[in-house]
C-alpha positions in Angstrom: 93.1 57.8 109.8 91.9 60.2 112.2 94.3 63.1 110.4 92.3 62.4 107.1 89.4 62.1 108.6 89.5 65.8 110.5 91.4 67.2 107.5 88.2 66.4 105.3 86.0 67.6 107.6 87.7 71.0 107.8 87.8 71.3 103.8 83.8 70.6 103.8 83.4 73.2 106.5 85.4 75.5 104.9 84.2 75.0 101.4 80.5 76.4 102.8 82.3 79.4 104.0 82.9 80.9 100.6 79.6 81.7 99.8 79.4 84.5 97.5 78.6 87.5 99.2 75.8 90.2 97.9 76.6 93.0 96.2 77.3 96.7 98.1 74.7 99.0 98.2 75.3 102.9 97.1 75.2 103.8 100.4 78.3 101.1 101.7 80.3 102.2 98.4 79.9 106.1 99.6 80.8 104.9 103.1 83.5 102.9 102.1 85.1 105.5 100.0 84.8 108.1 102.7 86.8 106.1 104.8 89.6 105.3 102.4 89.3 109.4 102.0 89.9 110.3 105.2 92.4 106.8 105.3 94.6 108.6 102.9 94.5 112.1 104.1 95.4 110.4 107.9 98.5 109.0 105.4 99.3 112.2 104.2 99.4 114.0 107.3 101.7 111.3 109.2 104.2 111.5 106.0 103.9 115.4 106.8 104.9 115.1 110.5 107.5 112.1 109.4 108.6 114.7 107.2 108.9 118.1 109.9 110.5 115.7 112.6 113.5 114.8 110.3 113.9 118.3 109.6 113.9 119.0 113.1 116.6 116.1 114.2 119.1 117.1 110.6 119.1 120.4 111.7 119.3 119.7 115.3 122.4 117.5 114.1 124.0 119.8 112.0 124.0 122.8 114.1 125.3 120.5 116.8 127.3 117.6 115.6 128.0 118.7 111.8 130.3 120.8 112.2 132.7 120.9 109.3 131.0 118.7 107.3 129.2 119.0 104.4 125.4 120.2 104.5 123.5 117.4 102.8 121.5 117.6 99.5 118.5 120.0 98.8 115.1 118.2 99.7 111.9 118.7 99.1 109.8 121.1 101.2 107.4 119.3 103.4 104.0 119.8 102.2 101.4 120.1 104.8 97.9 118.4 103.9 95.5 120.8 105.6 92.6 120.2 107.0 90.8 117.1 106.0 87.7 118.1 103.7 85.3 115.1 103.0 84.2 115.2 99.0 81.0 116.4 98.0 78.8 113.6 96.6 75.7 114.2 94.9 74.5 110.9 96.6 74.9 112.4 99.6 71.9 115.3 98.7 69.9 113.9 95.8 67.5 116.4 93.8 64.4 116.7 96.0 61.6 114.2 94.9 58.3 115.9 93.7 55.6 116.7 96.1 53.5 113.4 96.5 49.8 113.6 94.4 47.0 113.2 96.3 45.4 109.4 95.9 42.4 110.6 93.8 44.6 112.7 91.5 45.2 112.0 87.7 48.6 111.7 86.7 50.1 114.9 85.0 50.5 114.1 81.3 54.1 114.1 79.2 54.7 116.5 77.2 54.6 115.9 73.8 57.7 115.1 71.7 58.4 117.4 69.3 60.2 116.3 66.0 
């Protein structure tokens, strides 16, 4: 009884846990994309170095051990990433906002719609 009893209670618990969450702002999506940015460029540089250290040990191998066998298939060049470069957002620099009016000044007026 005791099992069924601590088994419901953990479901009830649990159940007020998955609240629905509120929305991201603009700001948490730009942040969040940065850092899967700079997530996938840190991915692309460790396949790079992956890539040069193989190279190192099949030629190490090769010149050392392979001798007489058969030099192995044409790969792909490893393609170094550069430098990471984080993307230019215009959310990052909005437009600048008009100079405040002072508090007794009228409203400038629309222009009028030509048609």
């Amino acid at each position: 009884m005791k099992k069924h009893l601590f088994v419901l209670s953990a479901l009830a618990i649990s159940f007020g846990a998955v609240a629905k969450l509120p929305p991201l702002s603009d700001e948490a999506k730009a942040k969040a994309a940065e850092a899967a940015a700079k997530t996938a460029h840190g991915n692309k540089v460790a396949d790079f170095q992956l890539c040069k250290s193989r190279e190192k040990v099949a030629a190490h191998y090769y010149k050392t051990q392979g001798k007489g066998k058969a030099a192995p298939t044409a790969t792909p060049a490893c393609v170094d990433p550069g430098a990471y470069k984080p993307a230019e957002t215009t959310a990052a620099a909005p437009a600048a906002a008009p100079a405040a009016a002072p508090a007794g000044a009228k409203p400038a007026a629309a222009p009028a719609k030509k048609g």
